[in-house]
N, C-alpha and C positions, 0 to 999 in steps of 0.2 A: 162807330161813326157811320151817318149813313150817306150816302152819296147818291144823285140823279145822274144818271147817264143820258146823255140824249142822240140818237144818232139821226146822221144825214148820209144818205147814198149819193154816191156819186151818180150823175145825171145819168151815165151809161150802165149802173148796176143793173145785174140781173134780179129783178126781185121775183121772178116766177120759177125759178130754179129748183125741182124736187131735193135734189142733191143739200143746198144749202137749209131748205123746209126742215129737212132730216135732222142737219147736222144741228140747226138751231133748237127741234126740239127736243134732243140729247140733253145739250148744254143748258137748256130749261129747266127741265128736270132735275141735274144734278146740281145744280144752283139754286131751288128749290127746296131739295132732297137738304145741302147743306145749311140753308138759312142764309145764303149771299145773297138770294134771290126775293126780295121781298115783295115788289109788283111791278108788270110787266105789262105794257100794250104798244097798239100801232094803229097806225092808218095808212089809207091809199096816199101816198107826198102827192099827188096829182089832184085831191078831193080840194073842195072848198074851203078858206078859211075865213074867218073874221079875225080882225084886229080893231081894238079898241085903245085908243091911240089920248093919252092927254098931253096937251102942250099949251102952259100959261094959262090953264083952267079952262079953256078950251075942247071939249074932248070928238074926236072924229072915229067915224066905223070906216071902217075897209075891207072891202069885199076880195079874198082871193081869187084863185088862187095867187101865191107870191110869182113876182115875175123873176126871180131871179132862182136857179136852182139850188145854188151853196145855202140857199135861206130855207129850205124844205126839212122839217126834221119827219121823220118816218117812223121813229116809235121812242118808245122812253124806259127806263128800270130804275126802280129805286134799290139799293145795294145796300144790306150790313156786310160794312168792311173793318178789319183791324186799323189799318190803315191806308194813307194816302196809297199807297206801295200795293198794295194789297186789293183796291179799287181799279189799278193801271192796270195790275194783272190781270184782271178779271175782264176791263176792259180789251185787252189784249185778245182774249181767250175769245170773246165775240166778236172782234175786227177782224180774225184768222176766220171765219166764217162768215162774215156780211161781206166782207170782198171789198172792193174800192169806197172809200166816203172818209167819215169824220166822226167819229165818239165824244162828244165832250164831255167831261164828268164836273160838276159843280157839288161839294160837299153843303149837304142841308144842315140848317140850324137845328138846333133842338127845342121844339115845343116851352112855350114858358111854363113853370109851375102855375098849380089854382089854388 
């Protein structure tokens, strides 16, 4: 099963932290190393974003950044997991390291056959 992780930091996280840099790229590695980790990125939550927005066929652009900061996601994983169970864990495993915020996990579809 594989699953997207998306995290948000809490507005007052530390995101310059040597200590957390470290401990996150252990946790890379060995998530990695076991194939839980399948890909991994991020960005500055304070950089620009665009939203491209459709409503009643309509469609509007919007220039970030968001105003609001619980709406900031700061990087993303994609996860092979055994299960739901198995995903929390793992999520777990990087919330004890990113410090204050918010993990969501949304399990992905599976590709159609061709």
């Amino acid at each position: 099963m594989r699953f997207m992780s998306l995290w948000r930091p809490s507005p007052t996280a530390d995101l310059t932290s040597e200590r957390m840099f470290a401990e996150m790229n252990k946790l890379v590695e060995e998530s990695t190393r076991s194939g839980v980790l399948v890909a991994t990125g991020g960005w500055d939550p304070k950089s620009p974003a665009t939203v491209v927005r459709n409503t009643d066929g309509k469609l509007t652009i919007t220039d970030g950044p968001y105003s609001e900061a619980k709406e900031v996601i700061a990087g993303y994983a994609i996860l092979e997991c055994r299960s739901k169970e198995h995903a929390i864990e793992e999520a777990r495993k990087f919330m004890k390291i990113a410090g204050d915020g918010v993990c969501e996990l949304r399990e992905l579809g599976e590709p159609p056959e061709r």
